[in-house]
C-alpha positions as CSV (number, residue, x, y, z in Angstrom):
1,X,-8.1,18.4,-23.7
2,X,-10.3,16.2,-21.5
3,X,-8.3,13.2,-21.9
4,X,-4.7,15.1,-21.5
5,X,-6.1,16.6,-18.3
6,X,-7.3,12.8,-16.7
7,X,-4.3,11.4,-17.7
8,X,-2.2,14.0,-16.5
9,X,-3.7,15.5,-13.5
10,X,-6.0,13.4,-12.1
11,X,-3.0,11.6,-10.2
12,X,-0.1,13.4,-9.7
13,X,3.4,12.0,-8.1
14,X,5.4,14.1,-6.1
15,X,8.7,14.0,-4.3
16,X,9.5,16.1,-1.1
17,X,11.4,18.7,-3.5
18,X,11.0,22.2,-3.5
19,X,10.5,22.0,-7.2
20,X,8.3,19.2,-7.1
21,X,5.9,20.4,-4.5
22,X,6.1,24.1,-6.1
23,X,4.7,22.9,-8.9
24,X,1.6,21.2,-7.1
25,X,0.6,23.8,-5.6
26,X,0.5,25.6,-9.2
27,X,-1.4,23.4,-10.3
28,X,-3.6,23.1,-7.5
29,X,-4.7,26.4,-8.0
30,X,-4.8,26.0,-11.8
31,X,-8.7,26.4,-12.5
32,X,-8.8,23.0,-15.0
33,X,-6.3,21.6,-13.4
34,X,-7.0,21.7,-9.8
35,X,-10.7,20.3,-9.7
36,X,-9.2,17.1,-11.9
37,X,-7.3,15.8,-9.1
38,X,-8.8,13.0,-7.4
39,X,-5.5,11.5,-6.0
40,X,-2.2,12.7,-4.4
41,X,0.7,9.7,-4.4
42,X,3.5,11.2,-2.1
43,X,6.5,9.7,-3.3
44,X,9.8,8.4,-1.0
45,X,12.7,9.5,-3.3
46,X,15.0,10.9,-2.0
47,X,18.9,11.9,-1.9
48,X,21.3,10.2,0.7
49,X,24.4,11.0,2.4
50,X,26.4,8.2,0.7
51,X,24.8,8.0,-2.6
52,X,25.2,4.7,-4.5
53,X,26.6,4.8,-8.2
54,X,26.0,1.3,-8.3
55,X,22.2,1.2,-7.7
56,X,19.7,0.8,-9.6
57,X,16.5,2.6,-9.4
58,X,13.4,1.0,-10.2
59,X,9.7,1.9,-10.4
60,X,7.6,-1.3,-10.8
61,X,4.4,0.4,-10.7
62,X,5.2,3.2,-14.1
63,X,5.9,-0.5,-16.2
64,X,2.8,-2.5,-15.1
65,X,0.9,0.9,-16.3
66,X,2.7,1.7,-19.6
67,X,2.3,-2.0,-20.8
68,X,-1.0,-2.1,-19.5
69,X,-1.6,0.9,-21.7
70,X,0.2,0.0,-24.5
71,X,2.8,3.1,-23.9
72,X,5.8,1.8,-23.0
73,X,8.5,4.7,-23.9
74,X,11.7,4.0,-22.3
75,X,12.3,7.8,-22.9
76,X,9.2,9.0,-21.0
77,X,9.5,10.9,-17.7
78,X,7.6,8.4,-16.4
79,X,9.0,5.1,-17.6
80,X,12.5,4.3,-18.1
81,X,13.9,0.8,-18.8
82,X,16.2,-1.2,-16.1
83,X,17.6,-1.9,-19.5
84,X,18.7,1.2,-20.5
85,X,19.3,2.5,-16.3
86,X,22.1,-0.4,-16.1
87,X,23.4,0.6,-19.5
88,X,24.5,3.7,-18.2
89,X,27.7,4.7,-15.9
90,X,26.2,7.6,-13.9
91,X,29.0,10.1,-13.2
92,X,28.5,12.2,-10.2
93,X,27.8,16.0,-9.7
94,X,29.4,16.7,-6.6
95,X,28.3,20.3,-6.2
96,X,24.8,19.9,-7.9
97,X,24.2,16.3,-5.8
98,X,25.5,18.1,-1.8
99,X,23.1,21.5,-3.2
100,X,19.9,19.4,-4.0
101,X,20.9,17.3,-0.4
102,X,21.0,20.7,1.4
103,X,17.5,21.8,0.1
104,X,15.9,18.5,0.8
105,X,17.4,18.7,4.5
106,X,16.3,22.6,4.8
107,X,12.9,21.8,3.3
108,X,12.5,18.6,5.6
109,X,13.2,20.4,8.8
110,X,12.1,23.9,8.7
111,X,8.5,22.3,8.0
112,X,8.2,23.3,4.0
113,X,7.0,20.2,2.8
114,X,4.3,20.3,5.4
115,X,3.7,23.7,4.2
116,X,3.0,23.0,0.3
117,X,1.5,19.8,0.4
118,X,-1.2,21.3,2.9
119,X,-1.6,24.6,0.8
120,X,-2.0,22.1,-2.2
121,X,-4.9,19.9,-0.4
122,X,-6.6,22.7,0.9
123,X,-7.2,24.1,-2.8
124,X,-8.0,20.3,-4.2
125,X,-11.7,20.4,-4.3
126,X,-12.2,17.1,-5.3
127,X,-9.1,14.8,-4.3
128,X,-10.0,11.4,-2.3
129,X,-7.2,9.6,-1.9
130,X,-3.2,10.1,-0.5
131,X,-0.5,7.4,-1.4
132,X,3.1,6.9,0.6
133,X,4.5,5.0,-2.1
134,X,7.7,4.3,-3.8
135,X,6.5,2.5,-6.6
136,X,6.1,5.3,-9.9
137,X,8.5,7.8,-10.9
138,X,7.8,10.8,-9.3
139,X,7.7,14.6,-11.1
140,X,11.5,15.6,-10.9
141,X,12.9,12.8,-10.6
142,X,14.3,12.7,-13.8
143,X,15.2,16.8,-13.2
144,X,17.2,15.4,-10.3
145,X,18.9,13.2,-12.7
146,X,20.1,15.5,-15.1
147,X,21.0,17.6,-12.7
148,X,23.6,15.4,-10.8
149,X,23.8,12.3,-12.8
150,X,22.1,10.0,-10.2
151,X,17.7,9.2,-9.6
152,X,17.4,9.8,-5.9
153,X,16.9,6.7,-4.3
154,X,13.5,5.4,-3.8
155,X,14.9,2.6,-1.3
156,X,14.7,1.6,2.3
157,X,17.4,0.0,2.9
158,X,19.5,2.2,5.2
159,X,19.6,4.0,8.2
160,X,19.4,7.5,6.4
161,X,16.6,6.2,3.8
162,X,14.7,4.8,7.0
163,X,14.3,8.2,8.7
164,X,13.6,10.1,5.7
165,X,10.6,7.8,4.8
166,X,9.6,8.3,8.9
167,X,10.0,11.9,8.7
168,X,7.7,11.9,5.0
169,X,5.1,10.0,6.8
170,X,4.9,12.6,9.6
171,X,4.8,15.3,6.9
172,X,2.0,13.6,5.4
173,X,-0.3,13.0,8.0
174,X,0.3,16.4,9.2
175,X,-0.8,18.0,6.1
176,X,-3.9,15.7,5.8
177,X,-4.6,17.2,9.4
178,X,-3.7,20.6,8.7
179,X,-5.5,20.9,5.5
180,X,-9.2,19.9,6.9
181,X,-9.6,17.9,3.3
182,X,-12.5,15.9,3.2
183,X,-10.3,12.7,2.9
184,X,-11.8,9.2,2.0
185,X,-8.7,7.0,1.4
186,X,-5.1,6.6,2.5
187,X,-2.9,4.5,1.6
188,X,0.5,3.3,2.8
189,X,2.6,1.0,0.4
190,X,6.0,1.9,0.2
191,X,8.4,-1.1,-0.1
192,X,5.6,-3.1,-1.9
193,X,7.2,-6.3,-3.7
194,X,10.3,-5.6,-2.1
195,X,10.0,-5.3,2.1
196,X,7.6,-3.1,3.3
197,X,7.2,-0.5,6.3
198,X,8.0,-1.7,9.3
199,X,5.7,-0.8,12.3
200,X,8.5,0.6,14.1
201,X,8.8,3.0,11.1
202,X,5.1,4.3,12.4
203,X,5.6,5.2,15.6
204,X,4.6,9.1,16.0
205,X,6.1,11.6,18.9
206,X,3.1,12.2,21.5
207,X,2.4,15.5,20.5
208,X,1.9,14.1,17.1
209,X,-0.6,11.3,18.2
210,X,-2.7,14.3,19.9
211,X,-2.6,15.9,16.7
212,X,-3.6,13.6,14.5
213,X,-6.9,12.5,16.4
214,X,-7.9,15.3,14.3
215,X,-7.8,13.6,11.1
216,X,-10.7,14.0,9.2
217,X,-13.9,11.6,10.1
218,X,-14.6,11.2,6.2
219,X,-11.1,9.2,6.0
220,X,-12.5,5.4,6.4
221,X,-10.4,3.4,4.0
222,X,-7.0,2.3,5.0
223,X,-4.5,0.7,2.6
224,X,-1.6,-1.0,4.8
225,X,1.5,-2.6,3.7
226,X,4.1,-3.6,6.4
227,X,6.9,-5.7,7.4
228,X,6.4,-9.1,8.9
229,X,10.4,-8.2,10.3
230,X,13.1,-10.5,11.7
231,X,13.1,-9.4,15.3
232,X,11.6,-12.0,18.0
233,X,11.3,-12.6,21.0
234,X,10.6,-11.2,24.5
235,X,11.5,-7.0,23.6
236,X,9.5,-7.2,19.8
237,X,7.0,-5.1,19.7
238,X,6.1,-5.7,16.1
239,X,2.5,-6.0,17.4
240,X,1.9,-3.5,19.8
241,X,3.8,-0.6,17.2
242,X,1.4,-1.8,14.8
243,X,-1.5,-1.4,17.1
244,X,-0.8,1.7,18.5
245,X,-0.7,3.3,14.7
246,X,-3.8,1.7,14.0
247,X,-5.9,3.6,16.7
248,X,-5.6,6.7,14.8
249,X,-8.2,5.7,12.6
250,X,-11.2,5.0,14.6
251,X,-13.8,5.6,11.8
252,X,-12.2,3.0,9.0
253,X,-14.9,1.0,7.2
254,X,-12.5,-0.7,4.8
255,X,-9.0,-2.3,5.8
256,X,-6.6,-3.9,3.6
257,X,-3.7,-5.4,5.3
258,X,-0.9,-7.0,3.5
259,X,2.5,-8.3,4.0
260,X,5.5,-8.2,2.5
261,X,7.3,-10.3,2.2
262,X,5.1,-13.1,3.6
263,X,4.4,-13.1,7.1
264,X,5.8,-16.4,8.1
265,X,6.5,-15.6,11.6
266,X,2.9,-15.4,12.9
267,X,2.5,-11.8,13.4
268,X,-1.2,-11.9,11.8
269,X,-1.7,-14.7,14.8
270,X,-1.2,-12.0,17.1
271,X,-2.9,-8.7,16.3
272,X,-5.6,-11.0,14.9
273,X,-6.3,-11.3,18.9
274,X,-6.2,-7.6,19.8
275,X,-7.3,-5.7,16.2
276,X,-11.0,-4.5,17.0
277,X,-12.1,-1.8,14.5
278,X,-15.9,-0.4,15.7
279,X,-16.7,0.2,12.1
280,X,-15.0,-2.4,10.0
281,X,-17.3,-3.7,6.7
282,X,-14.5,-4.4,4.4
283,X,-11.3,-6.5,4.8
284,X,-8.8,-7.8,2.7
285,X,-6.0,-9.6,4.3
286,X,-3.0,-10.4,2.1
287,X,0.4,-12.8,2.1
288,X,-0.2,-14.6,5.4
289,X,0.9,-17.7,6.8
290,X,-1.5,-18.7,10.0
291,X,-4.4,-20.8,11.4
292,X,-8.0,-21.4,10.8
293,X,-8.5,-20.4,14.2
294,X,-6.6,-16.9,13.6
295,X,-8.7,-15.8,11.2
296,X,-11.6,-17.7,12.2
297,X,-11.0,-14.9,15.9
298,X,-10.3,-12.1,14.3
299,X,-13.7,-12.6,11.7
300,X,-16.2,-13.2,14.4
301,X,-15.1,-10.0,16.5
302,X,-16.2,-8.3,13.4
303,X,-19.7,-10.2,12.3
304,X,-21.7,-7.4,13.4
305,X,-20.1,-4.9,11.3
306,X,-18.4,-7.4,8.7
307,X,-19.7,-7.3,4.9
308,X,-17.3,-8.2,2.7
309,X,-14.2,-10.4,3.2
310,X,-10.9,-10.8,0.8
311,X,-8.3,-13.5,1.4
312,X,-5.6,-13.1,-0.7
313,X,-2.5,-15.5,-0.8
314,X,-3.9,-16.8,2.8
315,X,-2.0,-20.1,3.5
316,X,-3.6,-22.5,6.1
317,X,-2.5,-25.6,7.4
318,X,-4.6,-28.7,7.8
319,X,-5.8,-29.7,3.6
320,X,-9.4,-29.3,2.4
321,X,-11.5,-30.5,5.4
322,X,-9.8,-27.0,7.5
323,X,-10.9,-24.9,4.6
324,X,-14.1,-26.7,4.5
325,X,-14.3,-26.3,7.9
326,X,-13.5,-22.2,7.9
327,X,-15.9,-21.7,5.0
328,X,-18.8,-23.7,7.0
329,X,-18.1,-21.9,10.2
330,X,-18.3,-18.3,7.8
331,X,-21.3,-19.1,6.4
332,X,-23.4,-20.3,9.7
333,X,-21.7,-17.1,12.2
334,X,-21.1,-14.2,9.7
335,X,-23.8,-12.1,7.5
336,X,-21.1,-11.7,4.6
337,X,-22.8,-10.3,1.4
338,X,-19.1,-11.3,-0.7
339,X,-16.1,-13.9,0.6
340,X,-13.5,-14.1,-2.0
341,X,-10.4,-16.6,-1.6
342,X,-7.7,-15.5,-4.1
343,X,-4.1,-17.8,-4.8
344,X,-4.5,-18.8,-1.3
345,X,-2.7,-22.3,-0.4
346,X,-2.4,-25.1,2.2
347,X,1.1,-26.0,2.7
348,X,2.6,-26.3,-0.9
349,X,-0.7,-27.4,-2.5
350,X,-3.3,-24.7,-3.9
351,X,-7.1,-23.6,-2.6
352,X,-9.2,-24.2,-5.7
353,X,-12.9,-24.7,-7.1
354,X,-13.3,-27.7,-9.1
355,X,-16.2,-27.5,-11.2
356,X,-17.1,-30.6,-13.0
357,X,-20.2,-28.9,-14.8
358,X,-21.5,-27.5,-17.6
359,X,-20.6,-27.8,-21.3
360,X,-16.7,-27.0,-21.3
361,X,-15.9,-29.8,-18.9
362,X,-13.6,-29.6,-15.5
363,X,-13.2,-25.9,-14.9
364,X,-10.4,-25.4,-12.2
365,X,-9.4,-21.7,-10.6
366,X,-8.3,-20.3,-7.6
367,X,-10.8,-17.6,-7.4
368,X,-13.5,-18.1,-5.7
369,X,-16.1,-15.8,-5.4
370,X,-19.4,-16.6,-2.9
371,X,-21.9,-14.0,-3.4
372,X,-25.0,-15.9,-3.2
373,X,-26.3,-17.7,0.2
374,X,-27.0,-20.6,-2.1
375,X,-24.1,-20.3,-3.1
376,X,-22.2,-21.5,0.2
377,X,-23.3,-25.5,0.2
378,X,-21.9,-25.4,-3.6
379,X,-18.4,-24.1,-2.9
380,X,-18.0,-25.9,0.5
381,X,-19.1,-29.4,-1.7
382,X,-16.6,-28.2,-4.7
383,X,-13.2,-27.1,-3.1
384,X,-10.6,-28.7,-3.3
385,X,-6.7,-28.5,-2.2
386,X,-4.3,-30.4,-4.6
387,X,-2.2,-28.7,-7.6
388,X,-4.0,-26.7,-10.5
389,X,-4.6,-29.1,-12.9
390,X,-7.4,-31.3,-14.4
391,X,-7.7,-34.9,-13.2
C-alpha cells in the first residue's frame, strides 16, 4: 500500500479538464491520499480549434521515467510509444471532439479551473512543489483519446495553443495565490527540449501583478525555462518581459534559468546586467552562449548572498586561459561553498578536467565539481579546453 500510494499520488499530472481536476480534488480530500502529495505538475494539453490528425503527441518526460524504472509499457496510461502513436490513423469524433472543446472553453473562462486547482491545494497538507509542464502524460489524456480519437495537443506551436498555455499560467498562479499553500517550489518548463516559453507568454494584466504580490513568502525556488526568440532589434522587449515577470518573486533563494533552444542571440548578456535578486544563494544557469564578462557581472552582484553556482552547457569564447581566468576571478571575489561546470564548451572544443593522477592513469570529464578551497589552485592548474579524449 505504501509503495502504490508514493508512486501514485505523490505526483499527480493534471490537465485543465473538468474530469481531470474533479478528480484531484477527490483525491485531495482522500485521507491516505491527500497527505501523500508532495507535488502538483499542471499539464498544457489541450484541445484546439483546428485539430491536427497528423500530429504526433509526445511526452518525453513519461519514457525517460519508465526506462529509468524498468516499466516501459507501451499500453500504460502513462507511457505510450511514438511507435505505436504513428502506427495508428486517428479518426475524428466530431461531436465528442467540439463537446470536450466547449467544456475546456466554459471551464477556462468562467474561472473553474482556478476554482478546483485552489480547492485542491488548500486541502494538500503537505505538497511543495507546482510544475507548468508539457512533458508527461497527463490523467485523462488518454480518456480524451478514446473519447474523440485524438490526445489533446500538448504543443505550442500556434496562436490558439499560445493563449491557452498564457491563460493556464494565470490560472495557476492565481490558485497558488488564492489557496494560501505554504509553497516552496515552482517551476515553469513547458516546451523543454523543444522551444520553450517565451517571456512575452508571461506578461500578466495589472490587476493580476497586484494580485500576485501575495504569493506566498515560503515560495523561494524558481525553475525557469524560456525562449531565447527570434525577434531583434529596437521594439524586442525579450529582456524587459522577462524582468518584469521576475519581480514577482522577491524572496527566491534558488534560481535555475535555462534556455531552449540555446540562447545564441545574447539575451543572457543582457538581463545578466539588470537581474538583482536580494536573496539569491543558488543558481544554475543553463544552454547559453555569452562572455566571461557576462557572467563574471551578473556573479559579483550576487557575492554577498551567492553560495552555490551551476553552469550548465555554458559556452565562452576565448580557450582555456578565459576559463582560467573566470575560475580565478570566482575563487579570489566570491565565498562559493560549490561551483560546478557541467558539458560547458568554448567554441566547438569542450571545458574539461584532465587528471593525470592516481592509479587508473589520465582521467578526462566534463564535470567539474569545486567544493574544497584547496581545491581551486588544482582545477584552475588542471583544465583544459580541447576534445574529450586522452592524449
Amino acid at each position: 500500500m505504501v509503495e502504490f500510494v508514493r508512486r501514485y499520488f505523490e505526483t499527480r499530472y493534471v490537465m485543465l479538464s473538468r474530469s481531470s481536476l474533479e478528480n484531484l480534488v477527490k483525491i485531495s480530500q482522500h485521507q491516505i491520499f491527500s497527505p501523500a502529495l508532495k507535488t502538483l505538475e499542471i499539464c498544457i494539453d489541450h484541445l484546439t480549434e483546428r485539430p491536427n490528425l497528423n500530429r504526433v503527441t509526445r511526452y518525453w518526460g513519461n519514457w525517460i521515467r519508465a526506462l529509468q524504472q524498468g516499466s516501459w509499457n507501451a499500453q500504460d496510461e502513462n507511457c505510450l510509444s511514438d511507435q505505436e502513436i504513428e502506427m495508428e490513423h486517428p479518426v475524428l469524433n466530431h461531436q465528442e471532439y467540439n463537446l470536450l472543446l466547449e467544456e475546456q472553453n466554459f471551464m477556462m473562462e468562467s474561472g473553474l479551473n482556478t476554482a478546483y486547482i485552489t480547492q485542491a491545494l488548500s486541502s494538500f497538507s503537505n505538497v511543495e512543489t507546482v510544475i507548468v509542464n508539457n512533458a508527461n502524460r497527463p490523467w485523462g489524456a488518454t480518456t480524451q483519446k478514446r473519447l474523440t480519437g485524438l490526445f489533446p495537443t500538448n504543443d505550442m506551436d500556434d496562436y490558439d495553443s499560445i493563449e491557452f498555455v498564457k491563460r493556464a499560467l494565470l490560472v495557476t498562479f492565481a490558485a497558488i495565490v488564492a489557496s494560501k499553500v505554504s509553497l516552496r517550489e515552482l517551476d515553469i518548463v513547458a516546451g523543454c527540449n523543444d522551444e520553450a516559453i517565451s517571456p512575452d507568454m508571461l506578461i500578466f494584466p495589472k490587476p493580476y501583478l497586484q494580485y500576485f504580490q501575495s504569493l506566498p513568502t515560503s515560495l523561494t525556488s524558481l525553475s525557469l525555462a524560456v525562449s531565447p526568440g527570434r525577434r531583434m532589434g529596437q521594439n524586442d522587449r525579450w529582456a524587459s518581459d522577462l524582468m518584469g515577470f521576475m519581480n514577482i518573486f522577491p524572496h527566491i533563494q534558488r534560481l535555475e534559468l535555462g534556455f531552449d533552444p540555446r540562447d545564441e542571440h545574447k539575451r543572457f548578456s543582457h538581463i545578466a546586467q539588470v537581474l538583482r535578486l536580494q536573496n539569491l544563494q543558488d543558481v544554475n544557469i543553463n544552454g547559453v552562449d555569452c562572455s566571461a564578462e557576462d557572467l563574471v557581472v551578473f556573479l559579483l552582484d550576487h557575492k554577498n548572498t551567492l553560495k552555490e553556482v551551476t553552469l550548465s552547457c555554458i559556452g565562452i569564447p576565448g580557450g582555456r586561459e578565459c576559463w582560467q581566468s573566470l575560475l580565478r576571478t570566482v575563487r579570489d571575489k566570491l565565498f562559493l561553498k560549490v561551483l560546478t561546470l557541467d558539458y560547458c564548451q568554448s567554441g566547438a572544443l569542450d571545458v574539461f578536467y584532465r587528471d593525470g593522477d592516481g592509479d587508473n592513469g589520465i582521467q578526462l570529464s566534463n564535470f567539474i565539481q569545486i567544493c574544497e578551497r584547496e581545491d581551486w589552485t588544482d582545477i584552475i592548474e588542471k583544465i583544459r579546453v580541447g576534445h574529450m579524449k586522452a592524449s
